[in-house]
N, C-alpha and C positions, 0 to 999 in steps of 0.2 A: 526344629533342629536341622542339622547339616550345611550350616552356613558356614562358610570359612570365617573365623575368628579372627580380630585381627588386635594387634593390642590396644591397650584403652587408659586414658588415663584422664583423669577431672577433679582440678582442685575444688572445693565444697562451696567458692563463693563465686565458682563458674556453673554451677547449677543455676536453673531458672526458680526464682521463690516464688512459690504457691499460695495460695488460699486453700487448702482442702478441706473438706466439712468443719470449718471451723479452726484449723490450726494451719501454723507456717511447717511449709512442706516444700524437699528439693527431692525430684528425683536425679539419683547421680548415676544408674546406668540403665539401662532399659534393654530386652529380648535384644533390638536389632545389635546393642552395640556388643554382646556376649553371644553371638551366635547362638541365640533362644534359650543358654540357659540359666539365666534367671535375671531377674529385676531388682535393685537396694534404692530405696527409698529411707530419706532423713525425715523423722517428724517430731517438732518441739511443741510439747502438749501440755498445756496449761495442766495449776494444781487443780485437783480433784475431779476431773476430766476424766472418761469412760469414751473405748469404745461401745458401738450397738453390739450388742449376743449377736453374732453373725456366725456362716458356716462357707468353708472356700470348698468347692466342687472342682476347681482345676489344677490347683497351687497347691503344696504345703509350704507352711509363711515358717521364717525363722524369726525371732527379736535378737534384739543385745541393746541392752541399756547403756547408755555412754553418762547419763546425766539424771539425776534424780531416783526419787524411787517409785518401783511398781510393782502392782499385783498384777497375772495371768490368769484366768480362769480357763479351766478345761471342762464340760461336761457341769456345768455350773458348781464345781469347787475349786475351791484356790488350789492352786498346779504349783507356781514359785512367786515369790514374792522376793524383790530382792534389789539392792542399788546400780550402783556402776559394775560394769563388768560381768552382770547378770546374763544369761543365756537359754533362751525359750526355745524348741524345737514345735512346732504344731502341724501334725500331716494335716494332708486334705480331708476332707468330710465327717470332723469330728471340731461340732458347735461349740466356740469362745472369745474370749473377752478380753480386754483388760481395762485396768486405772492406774489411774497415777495417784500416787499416799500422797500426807503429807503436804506444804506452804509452799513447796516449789513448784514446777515445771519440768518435767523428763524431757530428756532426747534420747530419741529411740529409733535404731534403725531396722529396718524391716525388708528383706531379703523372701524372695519370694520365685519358688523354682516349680515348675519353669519357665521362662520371662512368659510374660505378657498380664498383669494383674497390675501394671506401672501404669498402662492408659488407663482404666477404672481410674485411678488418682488423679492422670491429666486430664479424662475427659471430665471429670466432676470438680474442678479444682477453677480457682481464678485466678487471672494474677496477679502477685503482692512487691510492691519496692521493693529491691533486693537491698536497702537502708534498714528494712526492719517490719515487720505483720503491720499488715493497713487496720484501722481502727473498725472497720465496720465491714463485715462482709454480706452479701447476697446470702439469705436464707437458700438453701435445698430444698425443691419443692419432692416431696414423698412421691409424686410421679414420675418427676426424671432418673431419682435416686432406682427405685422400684425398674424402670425401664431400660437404665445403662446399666444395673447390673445384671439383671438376668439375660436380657437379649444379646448382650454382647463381655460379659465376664463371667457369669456363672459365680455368682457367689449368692 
């Protein structure tokens, strides 16, 4: 923190479109451009799609569903479940989750204070047409995954 802020503004199809573990991913603000505090990242996630049981050591992450619906887990029980306009709070270092219900696809934005948990996404991420998700992505190998996030994100 203690950057001078300066104002910031990014229409959604000026972000760069991702490949992130599997799903199309923009990050639209990142630490440098919010003076460290905090990261929003868009992810459109296939139906019945999970993230991994994971726990953040540096961040506490917000959600807010824009599209679709989902379940949250906290501490492995459902926390909210819930469509558009949904709103998840989750501090740091308390283990969870989520999916996506249901035949569709969520979009879901993921807020994450204090920035820096947006490279974790860039650095693991590839990149996809900004036309639309490339049909076939590069597997994750459990090594790189395992070594960009503890070495350098703490999760």
């Amino acid at each position: 923190m203690g950057m001078i802020t300066q104002p910031y503004a990014l229409a959604r199809e000026e972000a760069e479109a991702l490949w992130f573990m599997g799903i199309p991913t923009r990050v639209l603000a990142t630490a440098e451009q919010t003076g460290g505090a905090f990261g929003l990242i868009e992810h459109v996630i296939p139906a019945g799609d999970e993230s991994p049981w994971h726990v953040h050591h540096a961040e506490d992450e917000s959600f807010y569903v824009v599209e679709g619906q989902m379940t949250f887990l906290c501490l492995r029980r459902a926390e909210s479940a819930g469509g558009p306009g949904t709103f998840v709070y989750g501090p740091r270092e308390i283990p969870h989750g989520f999916r996506v219900e249901g035949t569709q696809p969520a979009t879901m934005l993921l807020q994450c204070t204090p920035g820096g948990f947006e490279h974790f996404v860039i650095e693991m991420s590839e990149s996809a047409p900004p036309s639309g998700p490339v049909a076939v992505c590069s597997p994750i190998s459990q090594r790189k995954l395992d070594s960009v996030s503890m070495s350098r994100h703490a999760v």
